[in-house]
PDB file with SEQRES, HELIX, SHEET and CRYST1 records, atoms N, CA, C and O in Angstrom:
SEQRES   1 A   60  UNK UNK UNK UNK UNK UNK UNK UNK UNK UNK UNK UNK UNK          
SEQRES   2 A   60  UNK UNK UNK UNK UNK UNK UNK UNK UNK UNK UNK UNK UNK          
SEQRES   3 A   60  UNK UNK UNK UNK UNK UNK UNK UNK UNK UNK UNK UNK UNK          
SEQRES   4 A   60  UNK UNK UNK UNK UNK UNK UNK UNK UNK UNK UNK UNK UNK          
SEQRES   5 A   60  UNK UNK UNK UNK UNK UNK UNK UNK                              
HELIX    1 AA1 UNK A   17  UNK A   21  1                                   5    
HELIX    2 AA2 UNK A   42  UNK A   51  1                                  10    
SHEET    1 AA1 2 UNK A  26  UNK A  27  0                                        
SHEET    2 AA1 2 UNK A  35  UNK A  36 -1                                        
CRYST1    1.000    1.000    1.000  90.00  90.00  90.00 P 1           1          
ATOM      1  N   UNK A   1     -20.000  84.100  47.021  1.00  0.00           N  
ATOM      2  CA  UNK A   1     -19.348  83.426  48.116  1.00  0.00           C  
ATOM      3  C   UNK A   1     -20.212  82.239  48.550  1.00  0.00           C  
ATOM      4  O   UNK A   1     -21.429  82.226  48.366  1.00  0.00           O  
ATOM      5  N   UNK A   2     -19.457  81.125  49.202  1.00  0.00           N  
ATOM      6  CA  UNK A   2     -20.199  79.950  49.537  1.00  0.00           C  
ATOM      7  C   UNK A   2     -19.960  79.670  51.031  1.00  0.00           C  
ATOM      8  O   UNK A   2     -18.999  80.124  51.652  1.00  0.00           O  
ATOM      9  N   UNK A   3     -20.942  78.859  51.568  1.00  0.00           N  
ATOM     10  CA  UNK A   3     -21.031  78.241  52.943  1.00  0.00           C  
ATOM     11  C   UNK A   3     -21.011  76.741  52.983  1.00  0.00           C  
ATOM     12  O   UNK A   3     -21.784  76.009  52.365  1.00  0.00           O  
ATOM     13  N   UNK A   4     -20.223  76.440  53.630  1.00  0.00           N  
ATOM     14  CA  UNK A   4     -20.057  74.879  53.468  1.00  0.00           C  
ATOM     15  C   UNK A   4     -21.396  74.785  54.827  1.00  0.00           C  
ATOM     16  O   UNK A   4     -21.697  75.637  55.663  1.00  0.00           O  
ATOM     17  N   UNK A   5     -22.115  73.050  54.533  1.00  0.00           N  
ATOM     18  CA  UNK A   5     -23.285  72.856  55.173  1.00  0.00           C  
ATOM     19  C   UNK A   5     -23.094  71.861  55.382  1.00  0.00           C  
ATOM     20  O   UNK A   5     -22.376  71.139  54.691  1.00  0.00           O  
ATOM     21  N   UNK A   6     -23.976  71.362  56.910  1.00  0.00           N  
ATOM     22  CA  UNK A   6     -24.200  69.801  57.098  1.00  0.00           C  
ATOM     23  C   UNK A   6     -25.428  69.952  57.374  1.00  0.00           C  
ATOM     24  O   UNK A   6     -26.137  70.958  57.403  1.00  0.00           O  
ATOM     25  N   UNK A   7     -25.709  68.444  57.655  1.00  0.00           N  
ATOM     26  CA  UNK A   7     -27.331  67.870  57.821  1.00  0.00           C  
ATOM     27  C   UNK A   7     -27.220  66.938  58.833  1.00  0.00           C  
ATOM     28  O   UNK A   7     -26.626  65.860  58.832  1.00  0.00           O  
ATOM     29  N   UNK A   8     -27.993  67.593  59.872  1.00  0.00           N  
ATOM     30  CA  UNK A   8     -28.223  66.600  61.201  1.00  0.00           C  
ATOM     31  C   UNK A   8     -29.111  65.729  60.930  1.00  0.00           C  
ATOM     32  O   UNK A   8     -30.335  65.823  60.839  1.00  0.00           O  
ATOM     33  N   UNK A   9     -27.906  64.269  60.719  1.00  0.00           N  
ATOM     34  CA  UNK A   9     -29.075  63.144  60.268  1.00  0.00           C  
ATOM     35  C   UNK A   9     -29.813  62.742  61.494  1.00  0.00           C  
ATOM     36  O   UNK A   9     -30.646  61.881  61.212  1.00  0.00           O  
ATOM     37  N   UNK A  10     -29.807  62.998  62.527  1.00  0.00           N  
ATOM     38  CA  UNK A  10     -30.666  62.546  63.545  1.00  0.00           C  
ATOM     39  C   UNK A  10     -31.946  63.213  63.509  1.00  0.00           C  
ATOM     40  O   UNK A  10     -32.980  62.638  63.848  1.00  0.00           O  
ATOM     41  N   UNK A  11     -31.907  64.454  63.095  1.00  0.00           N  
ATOM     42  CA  UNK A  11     -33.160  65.316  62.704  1.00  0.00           C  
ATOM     43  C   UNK A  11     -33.687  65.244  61.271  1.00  0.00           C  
ATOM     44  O   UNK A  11     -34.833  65.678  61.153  1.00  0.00           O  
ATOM     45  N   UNK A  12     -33.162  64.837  60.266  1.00  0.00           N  
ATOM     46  CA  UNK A  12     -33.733  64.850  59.212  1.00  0.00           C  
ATOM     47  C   UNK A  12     -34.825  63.726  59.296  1.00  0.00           C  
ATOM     48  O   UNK A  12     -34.890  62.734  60.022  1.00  0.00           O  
ATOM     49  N   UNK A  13     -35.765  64.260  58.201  1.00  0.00           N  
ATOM     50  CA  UNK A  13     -36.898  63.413  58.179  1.00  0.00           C  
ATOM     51  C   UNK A  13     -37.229  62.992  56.562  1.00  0.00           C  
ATOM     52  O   UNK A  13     -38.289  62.479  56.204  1.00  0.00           O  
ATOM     53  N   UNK A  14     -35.919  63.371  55.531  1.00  0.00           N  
ATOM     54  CA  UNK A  14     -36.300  63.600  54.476  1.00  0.00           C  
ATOM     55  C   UNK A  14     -37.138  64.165  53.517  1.00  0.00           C  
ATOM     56  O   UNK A  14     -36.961  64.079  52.302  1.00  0.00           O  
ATOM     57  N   UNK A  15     -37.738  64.546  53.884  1.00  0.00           N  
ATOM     58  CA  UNK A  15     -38.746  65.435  53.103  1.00  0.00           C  
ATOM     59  C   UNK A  15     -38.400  66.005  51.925  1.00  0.00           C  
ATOM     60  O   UNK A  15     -39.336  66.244  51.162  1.00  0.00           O  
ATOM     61  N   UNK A  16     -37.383  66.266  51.596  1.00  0.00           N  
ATOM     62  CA  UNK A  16     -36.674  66.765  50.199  1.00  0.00           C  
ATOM     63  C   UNK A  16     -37.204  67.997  49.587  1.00  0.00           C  
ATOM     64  O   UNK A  16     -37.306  68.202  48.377  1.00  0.00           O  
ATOM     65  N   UNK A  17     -37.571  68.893  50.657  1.00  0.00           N  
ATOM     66  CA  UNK A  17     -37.571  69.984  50.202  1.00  0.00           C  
ATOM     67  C   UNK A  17     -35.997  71.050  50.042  1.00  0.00           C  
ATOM     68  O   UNK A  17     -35.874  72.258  49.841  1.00  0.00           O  
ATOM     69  N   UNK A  18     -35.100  70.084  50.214  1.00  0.00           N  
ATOM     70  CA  UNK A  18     -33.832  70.724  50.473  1.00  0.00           C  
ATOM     71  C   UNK A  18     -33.114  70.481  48.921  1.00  0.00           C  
ATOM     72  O   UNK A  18     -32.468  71.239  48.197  1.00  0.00           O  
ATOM     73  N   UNK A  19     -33.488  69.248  48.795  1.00  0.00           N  
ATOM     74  CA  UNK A  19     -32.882  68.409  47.218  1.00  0.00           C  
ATOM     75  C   UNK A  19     -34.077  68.934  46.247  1.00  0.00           C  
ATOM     76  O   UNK A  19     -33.701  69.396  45.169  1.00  0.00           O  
ATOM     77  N   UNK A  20     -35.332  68.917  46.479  1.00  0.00           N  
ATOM     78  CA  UNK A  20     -35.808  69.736  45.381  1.00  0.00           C  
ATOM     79  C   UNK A  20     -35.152  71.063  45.463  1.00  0.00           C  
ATOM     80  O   UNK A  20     -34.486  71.202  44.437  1.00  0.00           O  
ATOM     81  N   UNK A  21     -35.028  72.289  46.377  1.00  0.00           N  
ATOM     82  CA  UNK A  21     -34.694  73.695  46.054  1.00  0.00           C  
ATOM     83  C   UNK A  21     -33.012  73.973  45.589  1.00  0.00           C  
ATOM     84  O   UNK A  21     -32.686  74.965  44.937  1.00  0.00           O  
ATOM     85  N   UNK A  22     -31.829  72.696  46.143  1.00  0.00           N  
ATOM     86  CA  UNK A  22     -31.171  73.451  45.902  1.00  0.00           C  
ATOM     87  C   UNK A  22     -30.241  71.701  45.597  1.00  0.00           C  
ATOM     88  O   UNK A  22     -29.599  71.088  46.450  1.00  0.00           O  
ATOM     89  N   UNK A  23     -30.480  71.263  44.090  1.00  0.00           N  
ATOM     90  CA  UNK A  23     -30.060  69.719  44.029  1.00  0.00           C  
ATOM     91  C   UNK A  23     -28.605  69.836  43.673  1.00  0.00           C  
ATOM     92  O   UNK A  23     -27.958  68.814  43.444  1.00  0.00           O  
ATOM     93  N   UNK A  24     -27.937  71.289  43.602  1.00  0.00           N  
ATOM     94  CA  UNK A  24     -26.444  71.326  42.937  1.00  0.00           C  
ATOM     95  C   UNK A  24     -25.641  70.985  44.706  1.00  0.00           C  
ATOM     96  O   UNK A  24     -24.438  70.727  44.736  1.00  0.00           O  
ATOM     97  N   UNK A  25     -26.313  71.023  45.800  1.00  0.00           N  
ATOM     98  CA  UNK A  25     -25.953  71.083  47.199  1.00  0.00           C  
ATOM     99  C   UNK A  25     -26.662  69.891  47.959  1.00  0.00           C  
ATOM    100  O   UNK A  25     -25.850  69.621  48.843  1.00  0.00           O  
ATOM    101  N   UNK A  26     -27.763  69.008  48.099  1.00  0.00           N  
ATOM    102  CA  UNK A  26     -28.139  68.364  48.221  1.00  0.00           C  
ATOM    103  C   UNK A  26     -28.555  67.052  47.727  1.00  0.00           C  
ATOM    104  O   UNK A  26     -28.997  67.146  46.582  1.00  0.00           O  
ATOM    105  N   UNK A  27     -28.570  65.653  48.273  1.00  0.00           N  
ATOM    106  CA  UNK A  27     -29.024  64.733  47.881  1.00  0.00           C  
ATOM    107  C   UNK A  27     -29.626  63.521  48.801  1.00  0.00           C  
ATOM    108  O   UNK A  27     -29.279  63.387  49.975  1.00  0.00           O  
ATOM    109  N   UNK A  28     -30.331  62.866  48.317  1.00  0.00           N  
ATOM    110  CA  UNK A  28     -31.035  61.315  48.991  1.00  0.00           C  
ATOM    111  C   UNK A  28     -29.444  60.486  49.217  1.00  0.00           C  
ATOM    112  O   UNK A  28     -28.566  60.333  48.368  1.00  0.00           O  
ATOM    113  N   UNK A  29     -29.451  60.023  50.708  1.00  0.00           N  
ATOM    114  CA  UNK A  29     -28.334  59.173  50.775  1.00  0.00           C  
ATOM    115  C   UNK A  29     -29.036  57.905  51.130  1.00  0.00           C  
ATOM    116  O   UNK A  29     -30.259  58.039  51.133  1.00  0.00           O  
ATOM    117  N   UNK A  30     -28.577  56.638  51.449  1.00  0.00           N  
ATOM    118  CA  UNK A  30     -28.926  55.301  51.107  1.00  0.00           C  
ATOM    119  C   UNK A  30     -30.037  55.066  52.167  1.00  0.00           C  
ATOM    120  O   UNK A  30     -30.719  54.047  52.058  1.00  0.00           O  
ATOM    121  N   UNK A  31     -30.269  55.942  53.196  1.00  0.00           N  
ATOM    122  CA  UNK A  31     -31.349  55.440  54.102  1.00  0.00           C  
ATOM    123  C   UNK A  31     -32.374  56.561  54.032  1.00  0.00           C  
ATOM    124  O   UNK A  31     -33.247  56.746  54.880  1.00  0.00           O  
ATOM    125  N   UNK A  32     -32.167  57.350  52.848  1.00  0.00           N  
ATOM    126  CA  UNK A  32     -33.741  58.748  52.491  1.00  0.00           C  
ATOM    127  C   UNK A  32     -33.648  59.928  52.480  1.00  0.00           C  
ATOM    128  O   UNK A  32     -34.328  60.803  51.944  1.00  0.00           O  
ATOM    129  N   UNK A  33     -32.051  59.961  53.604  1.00  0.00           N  
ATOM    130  CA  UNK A  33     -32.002  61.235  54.235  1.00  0.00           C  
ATOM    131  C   UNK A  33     -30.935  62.568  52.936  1.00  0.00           C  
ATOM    132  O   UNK A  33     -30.206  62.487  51.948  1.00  0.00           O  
ATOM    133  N   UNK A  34     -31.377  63.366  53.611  1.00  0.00           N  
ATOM    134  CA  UNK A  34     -30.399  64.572  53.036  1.00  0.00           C  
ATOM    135  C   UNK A  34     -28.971  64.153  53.266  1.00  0.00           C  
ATOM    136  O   UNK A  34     -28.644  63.584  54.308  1.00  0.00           O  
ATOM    137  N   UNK A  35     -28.002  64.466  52.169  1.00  0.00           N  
ATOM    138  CA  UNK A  35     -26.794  64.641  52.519  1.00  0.00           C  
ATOM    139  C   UNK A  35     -26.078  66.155  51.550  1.00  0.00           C  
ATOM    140  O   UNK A  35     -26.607  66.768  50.623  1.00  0.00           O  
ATOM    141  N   UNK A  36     -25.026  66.334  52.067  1.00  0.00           N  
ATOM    142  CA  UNK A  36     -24.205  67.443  51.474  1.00  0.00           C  
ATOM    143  C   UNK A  36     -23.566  66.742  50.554  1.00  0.00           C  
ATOM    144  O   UNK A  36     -22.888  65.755  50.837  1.00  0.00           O  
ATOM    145  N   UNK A  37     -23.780  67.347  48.959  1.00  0.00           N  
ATOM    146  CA  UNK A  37     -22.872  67.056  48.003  1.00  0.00           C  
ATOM    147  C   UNK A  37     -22.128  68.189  46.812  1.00  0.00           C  
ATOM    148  O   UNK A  37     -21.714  68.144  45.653  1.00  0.00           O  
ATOM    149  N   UNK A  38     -22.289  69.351  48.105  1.00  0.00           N  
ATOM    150  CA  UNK A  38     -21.608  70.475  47.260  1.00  0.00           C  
ATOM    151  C   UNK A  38     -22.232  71.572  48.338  1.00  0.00           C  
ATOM    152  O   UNK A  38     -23.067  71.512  49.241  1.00  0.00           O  
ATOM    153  N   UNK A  39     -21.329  72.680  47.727  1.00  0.00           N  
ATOM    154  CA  UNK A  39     -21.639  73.781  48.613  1.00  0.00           C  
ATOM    155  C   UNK A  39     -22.355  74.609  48.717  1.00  0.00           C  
ATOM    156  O   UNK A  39     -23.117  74.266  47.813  1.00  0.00           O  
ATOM    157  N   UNK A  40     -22.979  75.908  49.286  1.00  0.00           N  
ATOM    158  CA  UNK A  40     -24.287  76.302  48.898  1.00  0.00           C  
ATOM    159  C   UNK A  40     -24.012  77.724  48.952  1.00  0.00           C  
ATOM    160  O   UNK A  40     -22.947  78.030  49.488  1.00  0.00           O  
ATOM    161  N   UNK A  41     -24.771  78.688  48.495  1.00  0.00           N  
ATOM    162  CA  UNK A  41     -24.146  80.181  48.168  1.00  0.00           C  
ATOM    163  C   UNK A  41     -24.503  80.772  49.722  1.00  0.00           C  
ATOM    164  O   UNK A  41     -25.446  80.448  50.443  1.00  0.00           O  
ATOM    165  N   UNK A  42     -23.659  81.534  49.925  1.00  0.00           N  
ATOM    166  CA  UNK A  42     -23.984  82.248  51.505  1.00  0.00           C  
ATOM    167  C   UNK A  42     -25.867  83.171  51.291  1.00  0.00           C  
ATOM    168  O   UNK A  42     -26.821  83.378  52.041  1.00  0.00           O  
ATOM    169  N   UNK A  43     -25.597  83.403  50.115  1.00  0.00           N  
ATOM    170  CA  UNK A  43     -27.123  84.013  50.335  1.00  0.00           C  
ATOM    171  C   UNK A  43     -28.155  83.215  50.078  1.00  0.00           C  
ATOM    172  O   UNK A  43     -29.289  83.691  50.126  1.00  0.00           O  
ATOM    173  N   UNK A  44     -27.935  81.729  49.728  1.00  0.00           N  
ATOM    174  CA  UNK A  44     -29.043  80.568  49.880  1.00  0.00           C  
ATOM    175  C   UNK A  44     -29.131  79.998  51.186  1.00  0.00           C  
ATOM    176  O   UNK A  44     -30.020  79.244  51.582  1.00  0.00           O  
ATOM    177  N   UNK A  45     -28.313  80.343  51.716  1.00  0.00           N  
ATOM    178  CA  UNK A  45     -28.559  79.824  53.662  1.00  0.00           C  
ATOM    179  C   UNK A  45     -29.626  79.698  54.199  1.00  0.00           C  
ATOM    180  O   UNK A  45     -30.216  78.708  54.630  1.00  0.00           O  
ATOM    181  N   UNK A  46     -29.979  81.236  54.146  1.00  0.00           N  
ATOM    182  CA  UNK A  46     -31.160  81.506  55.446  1.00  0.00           C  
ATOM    183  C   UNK A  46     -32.329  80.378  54.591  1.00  0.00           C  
ATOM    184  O   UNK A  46     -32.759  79.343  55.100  1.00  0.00           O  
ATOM    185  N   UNK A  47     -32.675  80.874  53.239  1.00  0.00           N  
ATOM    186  CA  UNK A  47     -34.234  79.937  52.691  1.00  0.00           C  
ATOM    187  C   UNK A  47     -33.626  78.362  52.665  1.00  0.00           C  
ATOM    188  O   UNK A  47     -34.476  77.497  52.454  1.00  0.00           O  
ATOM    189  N   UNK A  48     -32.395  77.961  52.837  1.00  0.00           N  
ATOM    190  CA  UNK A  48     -32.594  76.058  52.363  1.00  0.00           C  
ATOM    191  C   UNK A  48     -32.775  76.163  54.104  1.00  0.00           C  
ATOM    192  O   UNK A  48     -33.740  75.552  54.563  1.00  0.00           O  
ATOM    193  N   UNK A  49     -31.974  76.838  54.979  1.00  0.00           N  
ATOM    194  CA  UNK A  49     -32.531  76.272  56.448  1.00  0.00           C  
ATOM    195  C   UNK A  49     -33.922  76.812  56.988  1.00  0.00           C  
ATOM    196  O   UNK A  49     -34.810  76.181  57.562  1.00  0.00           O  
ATOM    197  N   UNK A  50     -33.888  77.579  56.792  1.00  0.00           N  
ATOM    198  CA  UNK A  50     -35.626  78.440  56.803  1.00  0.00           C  
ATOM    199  C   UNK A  50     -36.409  77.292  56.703  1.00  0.00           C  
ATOM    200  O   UNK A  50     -37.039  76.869  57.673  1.00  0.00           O  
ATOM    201  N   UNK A  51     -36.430  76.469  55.035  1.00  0.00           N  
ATOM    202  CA  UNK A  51     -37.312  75.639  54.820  1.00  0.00           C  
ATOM    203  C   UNK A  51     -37.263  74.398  55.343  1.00  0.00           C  
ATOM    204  O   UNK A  51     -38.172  73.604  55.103  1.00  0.00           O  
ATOM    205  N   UNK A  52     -36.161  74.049  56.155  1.00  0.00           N  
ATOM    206  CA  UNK A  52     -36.161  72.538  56.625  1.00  0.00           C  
ATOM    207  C   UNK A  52     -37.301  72.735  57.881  1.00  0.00           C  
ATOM    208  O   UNK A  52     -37.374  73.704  58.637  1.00  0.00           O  
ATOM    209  N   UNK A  53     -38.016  71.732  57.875  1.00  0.00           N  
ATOM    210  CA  UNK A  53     -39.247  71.969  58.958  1.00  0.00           C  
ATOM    211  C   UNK A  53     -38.566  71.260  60.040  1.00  0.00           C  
ATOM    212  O   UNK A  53     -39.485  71.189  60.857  1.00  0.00           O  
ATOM    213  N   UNK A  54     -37.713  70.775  60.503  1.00  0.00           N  
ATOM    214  CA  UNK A  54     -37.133  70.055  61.307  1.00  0.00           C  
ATOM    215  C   UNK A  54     -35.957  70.727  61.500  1.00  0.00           C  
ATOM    216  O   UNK A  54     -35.403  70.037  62.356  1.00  0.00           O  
ATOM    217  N   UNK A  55     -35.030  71.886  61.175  1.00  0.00           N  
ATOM    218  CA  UNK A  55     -34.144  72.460  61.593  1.00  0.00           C  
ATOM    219  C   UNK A  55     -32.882  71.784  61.267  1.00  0.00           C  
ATOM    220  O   UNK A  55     -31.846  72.142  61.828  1.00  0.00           O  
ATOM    221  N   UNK A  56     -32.887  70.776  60.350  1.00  0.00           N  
ATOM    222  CA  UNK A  56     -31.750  69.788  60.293  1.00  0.00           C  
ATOM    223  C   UNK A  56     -30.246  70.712  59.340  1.00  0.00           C  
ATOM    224  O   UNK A  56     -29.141  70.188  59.486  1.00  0.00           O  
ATOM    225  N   UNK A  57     -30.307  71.635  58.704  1.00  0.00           N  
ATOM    226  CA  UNK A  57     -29.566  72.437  58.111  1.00  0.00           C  
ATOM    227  C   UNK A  57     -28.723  73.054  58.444  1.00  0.00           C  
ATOM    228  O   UNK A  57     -28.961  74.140  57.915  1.00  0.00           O  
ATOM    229  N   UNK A  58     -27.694  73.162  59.072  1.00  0.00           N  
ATOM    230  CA  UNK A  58     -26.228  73.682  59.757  1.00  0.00           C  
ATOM    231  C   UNK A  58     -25.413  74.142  58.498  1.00  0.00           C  
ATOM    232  O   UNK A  58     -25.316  73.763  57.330  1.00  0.00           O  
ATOM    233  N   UNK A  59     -24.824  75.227  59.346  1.00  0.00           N  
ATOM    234  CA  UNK A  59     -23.348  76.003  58.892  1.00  0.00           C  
ATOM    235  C   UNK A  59     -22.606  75.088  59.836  1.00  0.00           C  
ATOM    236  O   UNK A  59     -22.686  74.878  61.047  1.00  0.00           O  
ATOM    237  N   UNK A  60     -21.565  74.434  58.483  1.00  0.00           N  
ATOM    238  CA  UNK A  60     -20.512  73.654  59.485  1.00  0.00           C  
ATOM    239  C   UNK A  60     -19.373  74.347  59.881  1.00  0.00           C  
ATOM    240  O   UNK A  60     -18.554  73.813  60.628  1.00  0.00           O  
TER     241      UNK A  60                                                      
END                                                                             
């Protein structure tokens, strides 16, 4: 099963620990930041938001 996700670009800081762990769901958009480009498995949730150090990772 999957969870659709967003990314609070006001909080992102890019760091790309989100696009390194999970690049089938994440990517660099034109100003650095994370964007959603696919969906992410409900049991990858907790570790891609876990790991954002800035909290930018939402269940939309």
């Amino acid at each position: 099963m999957s969870v659709k996700v967003k990314v609070n670009k006001e909080a992102c800081i890019g760091c790309g620990l989100c696009v390194g762990s999970y690049p089938d769901t994440f990517a660099f958009d034109d100003e650095g930041k994370a964007t959603v480009v696919g969906e992410l498995a409900d049991a990858d949730f907790d570790d891609a938001a876990g790991n954002c150090p800035v909290g930018a990772i939402e269940k939309e």
